[in-house]
N, C-alpha and C positions, 0 to 999 in steps of 0.2 A: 281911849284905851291906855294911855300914856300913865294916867293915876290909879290905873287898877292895881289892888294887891293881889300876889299870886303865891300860892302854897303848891308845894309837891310833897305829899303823901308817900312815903316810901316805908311800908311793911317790913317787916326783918324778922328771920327764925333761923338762926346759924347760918348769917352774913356775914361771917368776921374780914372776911377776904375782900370781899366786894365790896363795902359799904363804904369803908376810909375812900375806893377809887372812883365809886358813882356820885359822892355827893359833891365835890368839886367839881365836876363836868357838868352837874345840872344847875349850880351856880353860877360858873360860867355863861350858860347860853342868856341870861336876863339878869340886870341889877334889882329889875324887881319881885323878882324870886326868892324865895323862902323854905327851908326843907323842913319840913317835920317828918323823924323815924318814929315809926310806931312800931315797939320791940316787943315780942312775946316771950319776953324775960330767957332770952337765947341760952341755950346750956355752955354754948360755944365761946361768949364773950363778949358777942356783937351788940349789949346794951350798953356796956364799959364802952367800948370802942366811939358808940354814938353819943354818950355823955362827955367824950376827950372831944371829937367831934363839936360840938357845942357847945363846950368851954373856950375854945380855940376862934367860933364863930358867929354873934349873934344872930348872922342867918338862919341857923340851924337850931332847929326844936326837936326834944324828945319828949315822948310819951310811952313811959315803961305800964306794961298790962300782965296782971299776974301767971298769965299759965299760956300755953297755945290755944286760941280759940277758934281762930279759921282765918281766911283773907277776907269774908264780906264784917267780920265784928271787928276787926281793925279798921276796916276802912271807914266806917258809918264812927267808929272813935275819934277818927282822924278828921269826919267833916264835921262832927260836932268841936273838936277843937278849935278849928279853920274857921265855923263860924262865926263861934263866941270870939275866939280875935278879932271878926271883921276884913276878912280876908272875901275879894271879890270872885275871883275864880281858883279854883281845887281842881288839881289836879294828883288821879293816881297813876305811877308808877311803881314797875318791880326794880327791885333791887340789883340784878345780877344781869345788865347791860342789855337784854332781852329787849326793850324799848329803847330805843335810841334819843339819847340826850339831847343830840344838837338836833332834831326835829322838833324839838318846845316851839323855837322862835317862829317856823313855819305853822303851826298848831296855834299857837297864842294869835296868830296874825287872822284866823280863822272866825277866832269872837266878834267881829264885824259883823259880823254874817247870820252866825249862828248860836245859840243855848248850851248846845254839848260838841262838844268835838273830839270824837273816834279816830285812834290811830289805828287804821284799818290793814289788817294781811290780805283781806280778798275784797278789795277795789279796782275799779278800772278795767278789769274782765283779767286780772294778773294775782299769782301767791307771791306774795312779796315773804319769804320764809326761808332762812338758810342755816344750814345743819343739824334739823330737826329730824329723828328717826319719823321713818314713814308711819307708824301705827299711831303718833302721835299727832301728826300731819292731816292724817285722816280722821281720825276721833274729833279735832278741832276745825276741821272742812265741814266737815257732814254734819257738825254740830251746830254750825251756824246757819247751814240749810235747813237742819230740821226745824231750830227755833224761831227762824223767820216762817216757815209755811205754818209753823203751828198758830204764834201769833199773830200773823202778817204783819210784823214793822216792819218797815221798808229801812232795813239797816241788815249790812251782809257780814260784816264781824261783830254780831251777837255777844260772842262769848269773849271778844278780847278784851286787855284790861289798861291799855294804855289813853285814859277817858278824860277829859277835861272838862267841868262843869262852873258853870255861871251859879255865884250862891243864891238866886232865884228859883233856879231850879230845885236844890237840894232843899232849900225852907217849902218850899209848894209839896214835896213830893212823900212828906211825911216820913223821916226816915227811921219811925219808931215803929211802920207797918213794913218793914224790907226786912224779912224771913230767912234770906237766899243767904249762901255762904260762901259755896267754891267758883264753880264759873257760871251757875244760877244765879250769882251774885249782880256779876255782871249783865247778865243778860233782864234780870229785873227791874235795877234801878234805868236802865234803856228803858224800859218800856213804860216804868211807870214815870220819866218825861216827858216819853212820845203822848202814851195816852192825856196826859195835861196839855197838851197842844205847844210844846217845845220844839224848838226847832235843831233836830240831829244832822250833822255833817259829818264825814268819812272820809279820810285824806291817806294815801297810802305811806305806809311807813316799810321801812326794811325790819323785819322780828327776826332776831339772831340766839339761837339756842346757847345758855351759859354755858362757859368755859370752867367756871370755877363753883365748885357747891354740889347741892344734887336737889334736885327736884319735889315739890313739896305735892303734887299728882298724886291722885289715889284712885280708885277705883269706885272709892265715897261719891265722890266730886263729882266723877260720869254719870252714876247711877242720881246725883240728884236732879243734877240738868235734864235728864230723861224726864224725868217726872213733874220737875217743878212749871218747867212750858206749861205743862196741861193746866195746872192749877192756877198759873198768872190767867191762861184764858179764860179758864170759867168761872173765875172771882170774877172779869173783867164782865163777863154775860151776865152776871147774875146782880152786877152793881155791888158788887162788895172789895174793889181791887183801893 
């Protein structure tokens, strides 16, 4: 584990605020850590900020992408970068403190064990969730219920997105067939490791609603998760996933 290289993937779309304070933090938790921002050419300034950012730090990598395109075509940009560097394990994180920094160390320690590792809200029979409006609470509860009974992966935060992957996994899983964009994103590229015979782990983390910014949630995003479950299944029956 000791010579493994490690990337953290961090998304950005009018982060100006947040981004200068979470990429030190996730620096800190490993010397062998690495941040690459992947920016959707922020209106706000947050690409500038990430370029001072990695001037300042050869830790730190940017990749500016012309327009906003979603959180699952960032991230799939961000593991192909990861790869071609040669980076062992990717990991995605959000930008706006939501995922807890100094959980890495215990997360990274995790890779012994397992293929992916899930920073999980509903582990351990507990919501590990604070200051989250309730409507939001529940769309994201019941959404991980629904996409485990739909698919049956034995994984209970589906939809969460603080995910750390062995690059075995992501070269296996073809990630020129991963469709998925908002929190169907999430829950697809689960499943298409689980169904490769990878091995998922789920370790509970504290998910803490930002402070600073506003929420990039749509009603897009719900509506695709509804739908998209069914379609991971029945590609998966028909032999086409």
């Amino acid at each position: 584990m000791n010579e493994r290289r490690i990337l953290v993937i961090i998304p950005t779309y009018d982060e100006v605020e947040n981004l200068p304070r979470i990429v030190p933090r996730v620096l800190a938790q490993d010397d062998r850590i690495d941040v690459l921002v992947v920016d959707d050419a922020s209106p706000d300034g947050t690409g500038q900020i990430a370029d001072e950012l990695a001037a300042a730090d050869p830790r730190v990598r940017v990749l500016h992408r012309p327009g906003k395109e979603g959180l699952g075509r960032a991230y799939l940009a961000g593991f192909r970068f990861g790869l071609d560097a040669g980076y062992d394990i990717l990991f995605e994180m959000d930008a706006d403190f939501s995922h807890p920094p100094d959980a890495l160390p215990r997360l990274l320690a995790l890779f012994d064990q397992a293929d992916v590792v899930i920073g999980s809200r509903y582990v351990e029979g507990r919501v590990t969730v604070a200051n989250w409006p309730m409507s939001r609470l529940l769309i994201s509860y019941f959404g991980s219920i629904y996409a485990r009974t739909i698919t049956r992966m034995p994984v209970r935060d589906g939809t969460g997105g603080f995910n750390g992957w062995k690059r075995e996994v992501l070269e296996t899983v073809d990630l020129d067939r991963v469709q998925s964009n908002g929190y169907a994103f999430q829950i697809e590229l689960k499943y298409r490791a689980w169904r490769a015979g990878f091995t998922l782990v789920e370790s509970p983390i504290l998910f803490t609603e930002r402070d600073t910014g506003s929420s990039k949630m749509s009603k897009r995003i719900v509506r695709e998760a509804v739908w998209r479950v069914w379609w991971l299944r029945l590609q998966d029956l028909f032999g086409r996933l």
